[in-house]
C-alpha positions as CSV (number, residue, x, y, z in Angstrom):
1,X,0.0,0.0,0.0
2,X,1.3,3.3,-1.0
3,X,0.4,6.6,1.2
4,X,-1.3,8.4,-1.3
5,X,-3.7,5.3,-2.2
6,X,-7.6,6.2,-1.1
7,X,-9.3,3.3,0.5
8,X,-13.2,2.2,1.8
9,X,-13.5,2.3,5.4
10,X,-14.1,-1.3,6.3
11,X,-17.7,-0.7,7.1
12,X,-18.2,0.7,3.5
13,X,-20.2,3.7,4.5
14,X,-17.1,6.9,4.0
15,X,-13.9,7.2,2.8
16,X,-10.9,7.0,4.7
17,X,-7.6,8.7,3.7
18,X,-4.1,8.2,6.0
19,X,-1.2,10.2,4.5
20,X,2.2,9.4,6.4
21,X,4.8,11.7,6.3
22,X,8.6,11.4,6.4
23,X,12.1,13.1,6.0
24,X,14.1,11.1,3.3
25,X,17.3,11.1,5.6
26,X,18.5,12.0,9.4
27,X,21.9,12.3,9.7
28,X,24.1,11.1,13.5
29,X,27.2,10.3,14.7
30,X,27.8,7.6,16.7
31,X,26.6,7.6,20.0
32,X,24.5,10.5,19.9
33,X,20.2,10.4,19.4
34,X,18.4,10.7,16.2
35,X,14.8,11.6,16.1
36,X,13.0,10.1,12.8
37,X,9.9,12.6,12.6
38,X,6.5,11.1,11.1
39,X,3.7,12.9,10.8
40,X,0.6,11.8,9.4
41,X,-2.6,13.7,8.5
42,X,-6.3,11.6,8.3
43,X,-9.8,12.4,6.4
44,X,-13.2,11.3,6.3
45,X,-14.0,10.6,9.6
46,X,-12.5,11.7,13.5
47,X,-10.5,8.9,14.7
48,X,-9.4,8.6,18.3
49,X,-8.1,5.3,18.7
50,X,-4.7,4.7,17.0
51,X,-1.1,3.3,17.0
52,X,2.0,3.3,15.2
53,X,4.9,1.4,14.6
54,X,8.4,2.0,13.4
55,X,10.0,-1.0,10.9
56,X,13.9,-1.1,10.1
57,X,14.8,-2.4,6.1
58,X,10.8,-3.2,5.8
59,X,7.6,-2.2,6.3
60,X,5.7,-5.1,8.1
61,X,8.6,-7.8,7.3
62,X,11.4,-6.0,9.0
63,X,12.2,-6.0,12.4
64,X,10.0,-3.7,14.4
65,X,11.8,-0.6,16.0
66,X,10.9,-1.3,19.4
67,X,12.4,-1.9,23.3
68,X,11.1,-5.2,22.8
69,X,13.9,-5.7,20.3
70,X,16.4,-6.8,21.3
71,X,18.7,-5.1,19.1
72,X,17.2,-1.5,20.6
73,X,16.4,-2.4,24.1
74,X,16.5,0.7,25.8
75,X,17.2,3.0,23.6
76,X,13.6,4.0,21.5
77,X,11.6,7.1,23.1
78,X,7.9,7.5,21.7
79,X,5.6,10.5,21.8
80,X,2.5,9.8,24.3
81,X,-0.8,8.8,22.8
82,X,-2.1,12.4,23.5
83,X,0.7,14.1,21.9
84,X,-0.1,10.8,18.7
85,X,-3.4,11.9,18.0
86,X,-3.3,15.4,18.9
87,X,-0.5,16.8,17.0
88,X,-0.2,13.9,14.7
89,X,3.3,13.1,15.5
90,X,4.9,9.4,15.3
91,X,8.4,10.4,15.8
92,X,10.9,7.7,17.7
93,X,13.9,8.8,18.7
94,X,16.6,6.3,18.9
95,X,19.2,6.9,21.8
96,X,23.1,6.2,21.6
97,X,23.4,5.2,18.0
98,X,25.5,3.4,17.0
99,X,27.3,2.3,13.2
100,X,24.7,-0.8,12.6
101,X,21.6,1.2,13.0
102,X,22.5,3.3,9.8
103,X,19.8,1.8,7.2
104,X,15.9,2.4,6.1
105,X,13.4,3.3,8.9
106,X,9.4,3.1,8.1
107,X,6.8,4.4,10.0
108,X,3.7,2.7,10.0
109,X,0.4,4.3,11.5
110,X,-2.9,2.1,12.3
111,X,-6.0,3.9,13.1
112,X,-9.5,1.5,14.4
113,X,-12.4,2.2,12.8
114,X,-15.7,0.3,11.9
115,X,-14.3,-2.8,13.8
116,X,-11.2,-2.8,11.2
117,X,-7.8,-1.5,10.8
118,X,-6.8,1.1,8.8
119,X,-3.3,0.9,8.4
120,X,-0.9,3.4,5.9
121,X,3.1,4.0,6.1
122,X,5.6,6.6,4.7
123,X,8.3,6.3,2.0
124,X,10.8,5.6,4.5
125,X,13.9,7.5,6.2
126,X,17.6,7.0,5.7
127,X,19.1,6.8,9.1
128,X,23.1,7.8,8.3
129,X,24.7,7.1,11.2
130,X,29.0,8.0,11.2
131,X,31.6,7.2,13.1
132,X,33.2,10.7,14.1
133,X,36.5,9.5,15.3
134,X,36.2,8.1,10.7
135,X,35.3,11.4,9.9
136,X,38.2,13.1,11.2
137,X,40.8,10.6,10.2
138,X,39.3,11.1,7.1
139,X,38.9,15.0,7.1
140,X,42.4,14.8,8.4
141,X,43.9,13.0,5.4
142,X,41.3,15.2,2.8
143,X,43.7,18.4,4.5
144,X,46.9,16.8,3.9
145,X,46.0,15.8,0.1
146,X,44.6,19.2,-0.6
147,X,47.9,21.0,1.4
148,X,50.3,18.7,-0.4
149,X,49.4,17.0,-3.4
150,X,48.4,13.7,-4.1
151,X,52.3,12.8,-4.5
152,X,53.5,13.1,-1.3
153,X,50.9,12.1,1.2
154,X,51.2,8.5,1.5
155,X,47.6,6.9,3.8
């Protein structure tokens, strides 16, 4: 399902629309936080009761971001369900990234209506985590090659 597909509320009677929102990339150095924004914006009808769900590589068939993974234990913060529904935010933050959490992040938001789900997800976020003590071994050697010439810097 794609998040600008319009779908029948289960019970048939209105239309439903979920748009989900996200940034294309987040960028973090190693053991800082990233917050992966997600916004979402619904039609048709007021929904009150909802949920949402963050999946790493793939949507539904990825491994859920979650401190019931064991792979994140710890380290996901969620916006309340007042703050969910009221300013339609579905942001995680992950704390004290790390190299192997660089990757594709999709958020996935689930509304109940009609005795069904209504589920919709965004286009996904590019989590680009760096190692800075890298960077600056690499920055260092970038100033040394521009300084002196390719010819006598040897790496």
């Amino acid at each position: 399902m794609f998040p600008d597909e319009k779908f029948p509320c289960l019970s048939g009677f209105h239309f439903q629309e979920i748009q989900v929102f996200q940034v294309p990339e987040v960028h973090a150095t190693s053991s800082s936080d990233a917050t992966l924004p997600c916004t979402y914006n619904i039609s048709g009808v007021e929904a009150i009761i909802g949920t949402y769900k963050w999946y790493r590589h793939l949507v539904r068939y990825g491994p859920e971001v979650s401190d019931s993974n064991k792979g994140f234990t710890g380290r996901i913060s969620r916006v309340n369900t007042d703050l969910f529904i009221n300013t339609r935010s579905a942001q995680i933050t992950i704390h004290n990234v790390i190299l192997l959490d660089t990757g594709y992040y999709y958020c996935e938001v689930t509304f109940l209506h009609h005795g069904g789900e209504i589920s919709r997800h965004g286009a996904g976020t590019l989590l680009n985590v760096t190692d800075l003590i890298s960077t600056y071994f690499f920055l260092s050697h970038i100033s040394l090659y521009l300084r002196f010439g390719a010819g006598s810097v040897e790496v």
